[in-house]
C-alpha positions as CSV (number, residue, x, y, z in Angstrom):
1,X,-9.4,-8.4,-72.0
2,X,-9.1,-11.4,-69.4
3,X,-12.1,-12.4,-68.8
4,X,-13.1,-15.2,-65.7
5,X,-16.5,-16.5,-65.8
6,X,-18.1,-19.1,-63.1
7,X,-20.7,-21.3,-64.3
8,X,-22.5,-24.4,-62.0
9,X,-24.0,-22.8,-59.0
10,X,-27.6,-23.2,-58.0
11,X,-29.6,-25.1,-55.0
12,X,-28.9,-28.3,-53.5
13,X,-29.6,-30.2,-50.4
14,X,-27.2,-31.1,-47.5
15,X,-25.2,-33.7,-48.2
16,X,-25.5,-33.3,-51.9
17,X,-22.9,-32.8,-54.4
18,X,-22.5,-29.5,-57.2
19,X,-19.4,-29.1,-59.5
20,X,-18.4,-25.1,-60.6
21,X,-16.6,-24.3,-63.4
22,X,-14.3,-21.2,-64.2
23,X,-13.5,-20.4,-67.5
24,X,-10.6,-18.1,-68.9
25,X,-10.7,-16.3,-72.2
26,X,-8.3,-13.4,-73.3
27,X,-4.7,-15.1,-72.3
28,X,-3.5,-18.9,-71.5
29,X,-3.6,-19.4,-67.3
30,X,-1.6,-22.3,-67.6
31,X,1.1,-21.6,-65.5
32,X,-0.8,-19.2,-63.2
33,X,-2.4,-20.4,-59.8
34,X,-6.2,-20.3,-60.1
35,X,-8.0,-19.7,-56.6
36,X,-11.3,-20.3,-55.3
37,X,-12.9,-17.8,-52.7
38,X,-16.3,-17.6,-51.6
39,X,-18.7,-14.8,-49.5
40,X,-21.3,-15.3,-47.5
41,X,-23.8,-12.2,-46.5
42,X,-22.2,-10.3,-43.6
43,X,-19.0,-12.2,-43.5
44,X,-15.8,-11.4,-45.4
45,X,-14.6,-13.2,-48.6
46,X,-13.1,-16.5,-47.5
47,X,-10.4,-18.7,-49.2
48,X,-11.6,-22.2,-50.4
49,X,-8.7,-23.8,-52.3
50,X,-6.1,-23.0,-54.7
51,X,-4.3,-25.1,-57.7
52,X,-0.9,-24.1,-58.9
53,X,-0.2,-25.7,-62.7
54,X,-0.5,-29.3,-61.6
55,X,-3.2,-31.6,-59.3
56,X,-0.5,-32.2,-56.8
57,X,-0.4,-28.1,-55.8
58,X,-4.2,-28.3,-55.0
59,X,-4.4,-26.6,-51.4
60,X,-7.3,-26.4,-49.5
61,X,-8.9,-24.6,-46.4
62,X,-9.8,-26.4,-43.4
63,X,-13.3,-26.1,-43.4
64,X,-13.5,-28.0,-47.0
65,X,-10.7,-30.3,-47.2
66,X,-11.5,-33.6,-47.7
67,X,-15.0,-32.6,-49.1
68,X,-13.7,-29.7,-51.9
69,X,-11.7,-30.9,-55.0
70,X,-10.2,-28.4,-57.5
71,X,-9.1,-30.1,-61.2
72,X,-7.6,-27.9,-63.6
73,X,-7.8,-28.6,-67.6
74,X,-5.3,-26.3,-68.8
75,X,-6.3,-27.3,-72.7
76,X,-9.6,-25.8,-72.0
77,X,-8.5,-23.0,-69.9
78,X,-10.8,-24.3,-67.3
79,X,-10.7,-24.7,-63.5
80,X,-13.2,-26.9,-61.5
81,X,-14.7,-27.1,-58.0
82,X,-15.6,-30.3,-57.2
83,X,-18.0,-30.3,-53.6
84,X,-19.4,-33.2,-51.9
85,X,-21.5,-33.5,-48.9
86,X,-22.4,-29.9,-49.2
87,X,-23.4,-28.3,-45.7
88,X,-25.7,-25.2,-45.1
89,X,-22.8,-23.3,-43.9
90,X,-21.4,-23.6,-47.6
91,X,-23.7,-21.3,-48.5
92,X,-22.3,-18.6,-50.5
93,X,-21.3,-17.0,-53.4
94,X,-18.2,-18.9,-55.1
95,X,-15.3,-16.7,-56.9
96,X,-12.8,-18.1,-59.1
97,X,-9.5,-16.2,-59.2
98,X,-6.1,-16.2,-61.3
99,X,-2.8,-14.5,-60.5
100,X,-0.6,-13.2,-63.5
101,X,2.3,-15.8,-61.8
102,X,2.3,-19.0,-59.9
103,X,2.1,-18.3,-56.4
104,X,4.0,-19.6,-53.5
105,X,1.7,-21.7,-50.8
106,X,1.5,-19.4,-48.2
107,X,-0.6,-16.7,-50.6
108,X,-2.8,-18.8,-52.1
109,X,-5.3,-17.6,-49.5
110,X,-4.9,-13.7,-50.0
111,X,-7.1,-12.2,-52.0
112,X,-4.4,-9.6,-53.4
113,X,-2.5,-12.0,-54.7
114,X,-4.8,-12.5,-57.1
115,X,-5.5,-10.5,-60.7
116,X,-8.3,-11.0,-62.0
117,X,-11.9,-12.1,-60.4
118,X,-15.0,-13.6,-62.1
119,X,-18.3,-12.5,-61.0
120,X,-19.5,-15.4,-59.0
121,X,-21.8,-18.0,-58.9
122,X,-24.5,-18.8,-56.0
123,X,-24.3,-22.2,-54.1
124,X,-26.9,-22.6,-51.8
125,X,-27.3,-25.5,-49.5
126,X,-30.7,-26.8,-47.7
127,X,-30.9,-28.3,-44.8
């Protein structure tokens, strides 16, 4: 059973920095694209970035690029979320996400693209 699990969450001031983790367990995601979505309450699940199998595939969303870095470490079946100068409108709760294939650009930001979810982790950011 594939199993995604988000670790790193938790409370932080504006401007501050948090790193999330996702790891896999139950097949190897090396070649997949992992994702990284997030929700806040009353708005829709939103796309944050995406990584194909290497750094140079990293795609992000306007609203985090240059602030939002995703690392993968295929060895350790792990995906990362790097994000500095954290804003109060990053509030939310972050999603990891892996697709059974690599995906092309243009869906890393759909949501059925993607296989299989983890259950989230909480970021919330003081002003």
């Amino acid at each position: 059973q594939v199993q995604l699990v988000e670790s790193g969450g938790g409370l932080v001031q504006a401007g501050g920095s948090l790193r999330l983790s996702c790891a896999a367990s139950g097949r190897t995601f090396s070649s997949a694209t992992m994702g990284w979505f997030r929700q806040a309450p009353g708005k829709e699940r939103e796309f944050v970035g995406g990584i194909g199998w290497s750094v140079s595939s990293a795609y992000y969303s306007d609203s985090v690029q240059g602030r939002f870095t995703i690392a993968r470490d295929n060895a350790k079946n792990t995906v990362y979320l790097q994000m500095n100068s954290l804003k109060p409108e990053d509030t939310a709760v972050y999603y990891c996400a892996a697709s059974s294939r690599p995906l092309y650009y243009s869906d890393y930001a759909s949501p059925n693209k993607y296989d299989y979810w983890g259950q989230g982790t909480q970021v919330t950011v003081s002003s």
